[in-house]
C-alpha positions as CSV (number, residue, x, y, z in Angstrom):
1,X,16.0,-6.7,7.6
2,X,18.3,-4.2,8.4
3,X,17.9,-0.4,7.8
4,X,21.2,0.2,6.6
5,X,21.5,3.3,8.8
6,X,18.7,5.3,7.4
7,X,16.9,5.2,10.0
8,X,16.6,3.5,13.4
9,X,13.2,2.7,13.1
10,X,11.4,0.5,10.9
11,X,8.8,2.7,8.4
12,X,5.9,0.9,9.8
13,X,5.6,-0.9,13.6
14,X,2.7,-2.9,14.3
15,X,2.7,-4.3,17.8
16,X,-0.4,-6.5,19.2
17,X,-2.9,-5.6,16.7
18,X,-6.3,-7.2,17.6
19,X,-9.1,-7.2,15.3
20,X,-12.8,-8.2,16.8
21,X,-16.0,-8.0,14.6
22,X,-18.5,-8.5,17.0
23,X,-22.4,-9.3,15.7
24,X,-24.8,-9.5,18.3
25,X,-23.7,-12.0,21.3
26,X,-20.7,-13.4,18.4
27,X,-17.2,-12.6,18.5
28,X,-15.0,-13.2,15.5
29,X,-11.7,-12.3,15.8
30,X,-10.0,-11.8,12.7
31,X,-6.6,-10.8,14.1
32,X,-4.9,-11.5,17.9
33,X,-1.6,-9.9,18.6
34,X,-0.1,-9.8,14.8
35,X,3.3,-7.7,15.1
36,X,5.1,-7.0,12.1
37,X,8.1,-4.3,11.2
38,X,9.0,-2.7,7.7
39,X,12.1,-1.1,7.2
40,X,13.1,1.7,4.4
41,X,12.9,0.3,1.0
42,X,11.4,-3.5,2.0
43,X,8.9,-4.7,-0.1
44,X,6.8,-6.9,2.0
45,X,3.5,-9.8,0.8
46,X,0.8,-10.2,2.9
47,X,-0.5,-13.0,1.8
48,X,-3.5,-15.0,3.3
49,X,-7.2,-16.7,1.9
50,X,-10.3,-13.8,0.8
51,X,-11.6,-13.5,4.4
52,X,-8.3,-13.6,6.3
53,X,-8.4,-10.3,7.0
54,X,-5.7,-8.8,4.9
55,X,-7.8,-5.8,3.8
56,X,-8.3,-5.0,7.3
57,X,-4.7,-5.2,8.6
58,X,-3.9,-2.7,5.8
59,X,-6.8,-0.6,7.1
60,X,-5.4,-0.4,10.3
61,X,-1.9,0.5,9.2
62,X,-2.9,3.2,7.1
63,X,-4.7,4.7,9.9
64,X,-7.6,4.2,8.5
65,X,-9.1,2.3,10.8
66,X,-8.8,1.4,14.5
67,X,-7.6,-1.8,16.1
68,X,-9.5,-2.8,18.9
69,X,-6.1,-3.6,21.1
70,X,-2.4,-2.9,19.8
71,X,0.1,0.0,18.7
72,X,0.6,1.3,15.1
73,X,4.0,3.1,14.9
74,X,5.1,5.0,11.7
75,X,8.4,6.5,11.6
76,X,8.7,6.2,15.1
77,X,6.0,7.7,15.7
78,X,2.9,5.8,17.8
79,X,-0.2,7.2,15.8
80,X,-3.3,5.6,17.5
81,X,-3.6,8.1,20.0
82,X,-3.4,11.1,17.7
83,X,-6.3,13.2,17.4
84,X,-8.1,12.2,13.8
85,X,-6.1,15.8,11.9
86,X,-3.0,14.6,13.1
87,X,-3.6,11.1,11.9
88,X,-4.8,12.5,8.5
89,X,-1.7,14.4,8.5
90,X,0.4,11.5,8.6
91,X,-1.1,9.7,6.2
92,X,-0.5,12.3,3.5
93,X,3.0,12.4,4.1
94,X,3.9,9.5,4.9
95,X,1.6,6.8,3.7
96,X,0.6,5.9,-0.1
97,X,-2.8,3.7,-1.1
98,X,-3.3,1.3,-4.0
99,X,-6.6,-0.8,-4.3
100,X,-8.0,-3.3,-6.1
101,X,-10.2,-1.0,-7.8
102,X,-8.4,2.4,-9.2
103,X,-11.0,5.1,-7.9
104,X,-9.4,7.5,-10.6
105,X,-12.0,10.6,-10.7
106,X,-13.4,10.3,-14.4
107,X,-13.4,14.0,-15.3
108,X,-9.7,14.3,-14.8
109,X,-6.9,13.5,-17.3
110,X,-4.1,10.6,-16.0
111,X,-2.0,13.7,-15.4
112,X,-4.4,15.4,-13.4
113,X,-5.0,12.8,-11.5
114,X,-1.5,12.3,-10.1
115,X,-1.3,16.0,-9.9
116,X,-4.0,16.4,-7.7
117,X,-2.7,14.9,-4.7
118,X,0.7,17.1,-4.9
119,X,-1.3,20.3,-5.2
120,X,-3.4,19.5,-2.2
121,X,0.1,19.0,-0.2
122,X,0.8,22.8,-1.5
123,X,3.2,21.9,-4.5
124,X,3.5,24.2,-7.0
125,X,2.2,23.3,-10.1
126,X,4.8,23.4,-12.4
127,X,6.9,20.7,-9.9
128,X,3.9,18.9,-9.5
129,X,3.2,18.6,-13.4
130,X,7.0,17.5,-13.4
131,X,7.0,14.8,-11.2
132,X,3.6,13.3,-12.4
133,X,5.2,13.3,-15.6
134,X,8.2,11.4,-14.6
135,X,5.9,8.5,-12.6
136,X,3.9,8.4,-15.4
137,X,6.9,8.2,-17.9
138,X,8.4,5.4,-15.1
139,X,4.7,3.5,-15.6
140,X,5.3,3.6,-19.1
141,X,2.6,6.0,-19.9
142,X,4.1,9.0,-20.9
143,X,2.1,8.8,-24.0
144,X,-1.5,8.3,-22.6
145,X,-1.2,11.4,-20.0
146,X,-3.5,13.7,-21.8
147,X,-5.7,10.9,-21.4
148,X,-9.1,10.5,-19.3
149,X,-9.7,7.1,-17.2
150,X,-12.0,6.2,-19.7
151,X,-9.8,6.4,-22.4
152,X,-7.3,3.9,-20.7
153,X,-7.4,0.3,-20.5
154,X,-8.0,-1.7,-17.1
155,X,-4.1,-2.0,-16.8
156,X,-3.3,1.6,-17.5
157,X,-6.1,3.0,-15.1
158,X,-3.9,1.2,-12.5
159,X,-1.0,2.3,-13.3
160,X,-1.6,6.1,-13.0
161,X,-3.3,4.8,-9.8
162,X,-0.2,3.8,-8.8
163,X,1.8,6.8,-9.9
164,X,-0.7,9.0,-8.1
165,X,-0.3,6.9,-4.4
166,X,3.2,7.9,-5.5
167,X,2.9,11.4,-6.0
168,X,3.4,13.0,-2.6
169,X,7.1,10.6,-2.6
170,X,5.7,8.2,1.0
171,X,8.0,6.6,2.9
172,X,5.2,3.3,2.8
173,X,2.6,2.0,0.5
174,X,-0.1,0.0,1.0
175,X,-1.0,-2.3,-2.0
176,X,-4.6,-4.6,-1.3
177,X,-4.8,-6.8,-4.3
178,X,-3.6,-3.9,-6.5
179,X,-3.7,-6.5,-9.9
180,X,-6.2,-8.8,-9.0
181,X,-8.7,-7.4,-11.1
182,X,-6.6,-7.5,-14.1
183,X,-6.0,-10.3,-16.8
184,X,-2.7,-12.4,-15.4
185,X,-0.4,-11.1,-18.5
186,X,-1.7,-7.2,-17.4
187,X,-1.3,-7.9,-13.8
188,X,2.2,-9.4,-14.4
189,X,3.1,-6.3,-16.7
190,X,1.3,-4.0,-14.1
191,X,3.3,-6.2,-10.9
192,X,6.5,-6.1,-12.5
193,X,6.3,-1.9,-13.1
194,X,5.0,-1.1,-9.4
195,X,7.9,-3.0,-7.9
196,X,10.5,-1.1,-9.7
197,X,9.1,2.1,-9.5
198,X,9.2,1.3,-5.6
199,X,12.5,0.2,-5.4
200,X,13.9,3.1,-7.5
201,X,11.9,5.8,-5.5
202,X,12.9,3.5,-2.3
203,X,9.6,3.3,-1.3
204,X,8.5,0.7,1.1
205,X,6.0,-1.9,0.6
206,X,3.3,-4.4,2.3
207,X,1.2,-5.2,-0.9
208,X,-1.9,-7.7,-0.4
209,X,-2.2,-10.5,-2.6
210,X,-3.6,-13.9,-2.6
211,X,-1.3,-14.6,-5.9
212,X,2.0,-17.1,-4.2
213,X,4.0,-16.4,-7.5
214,X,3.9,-12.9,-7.1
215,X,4.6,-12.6,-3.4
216,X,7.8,-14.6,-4.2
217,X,8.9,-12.0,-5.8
218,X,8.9,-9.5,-3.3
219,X,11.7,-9.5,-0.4
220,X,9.9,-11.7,2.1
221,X,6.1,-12.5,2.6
222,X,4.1,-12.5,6.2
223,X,0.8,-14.9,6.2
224,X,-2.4,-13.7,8.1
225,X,-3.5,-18.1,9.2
226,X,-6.2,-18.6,12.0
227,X,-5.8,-14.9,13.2
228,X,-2.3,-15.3,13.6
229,X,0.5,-13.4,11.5
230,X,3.2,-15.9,10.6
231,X,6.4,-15.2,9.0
232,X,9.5,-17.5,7.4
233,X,9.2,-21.1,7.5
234,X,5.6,-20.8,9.0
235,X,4.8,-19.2,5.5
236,X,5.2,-22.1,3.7
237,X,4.2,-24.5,6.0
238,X,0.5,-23.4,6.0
239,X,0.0,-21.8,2.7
């Protein structure tokens, strides 16, 4: 895909990523030279059986973990050498997380939680308060904000997770099964909403999902098959 001219790199670069668990004498490799780019505003499926190894590969290009071979660019910018503040520092501005599982923190209103993240970048609050406020509203959840995790259904715990991976404006998130613990009408609703938030915010995208329908609805999906990262035709033809 083409980046239009807003930049001349793509948002995120992977280039021979290698993943090896090793248990004893065994060697499993989960991943051998996957390569992938991401340009500005591409919403992207990763798509692959539980065990594939997608959780890792997002791992990996959220800096949160380290390949055992390969580069991971962001921006243009090769981050596996950084020393581990630098990387840190990249992934707060650049990088957004959604999981399966929310991880709101319970004593905190949805607000809050979406503020949170803005004030630990140094936003004031008052703009901070403002642009929670305007994801939440974008979520649909405008009404709830006052409200604390436990207060909110499955779906809308998710949302305001969404909003707040949102908060500090990335250029890429990083989406590992972000609906699949919800009920498919929830997950739908919940799908639907993170996708158009992305695209209006122009947000990038590789989202995780072992869910075909969804991924179709996204701009193009890559398959992690036999350690191998396959794109296009190959997509179909083994999944």
């Amino acid at each position: 895909m083409a980046s239009d001219g807003a930049s001349e790199y793509p948002v995120l670069s992977l280039r021979g990523i290698t993943r090896i668990y090793r248990q004893g004498d065994e060697e499993l490799r989960i991943f051998e030279e996957a390569a992938l780019d991401i340009w500005a505003g591409e919403i992207v499926a990763l798509v692959g059986p539980s065990g594939s190894g997608k959780s890792s590969l997002l791992h990996i290009a959220g800096l949160l973990e380290a390949p055992d071979a390969g580069q991971v660019f962001i921006s243009g910018r090769d981050c596996i050498p950084l020393r581990d503040n630098l990387r840190t520092a990249v992934r707060r501005r650049e990088l957004g997380f959604v999981y399966q599982f929310h991880n709101l923190l319970p004593e905190f209103s949805a607000l809050e939680n979406v503020v949170l993240p803005q004030m630990i970048a140094g936003v004031p609050r008052k703009a901070a308060d403002e642009f929670a406020l305007y994801l939440l509203d974008r979520m649909g959840l405008a009404a709830r904000a006052t409200h604390r995790p436990a207060e909110l259904s499955g779906g809308e715990q998710q949302r305001v997770a969404i909003a707040r991976a949102l908060a500090n404006r990335p250029r890429l998130l990083l989406a590992d099964e972000p609906t699949g613990n919800l009920d498919p009408r929830t997950a739908r609703m919940v799908f639907n909403e993170l996708l158009e938030v992305c695209r209006t915010q122009g947000v990038a995208a590789l989202i995780a999902t072992h869910n075909l329908d969804l991924a179709t609805h996204m701009d193009r999906a890559v398959l992690l098959h036999e350690g191998r990262l396959l794109e296009g035709a190959d997509v179909a033809a083994h999944y």
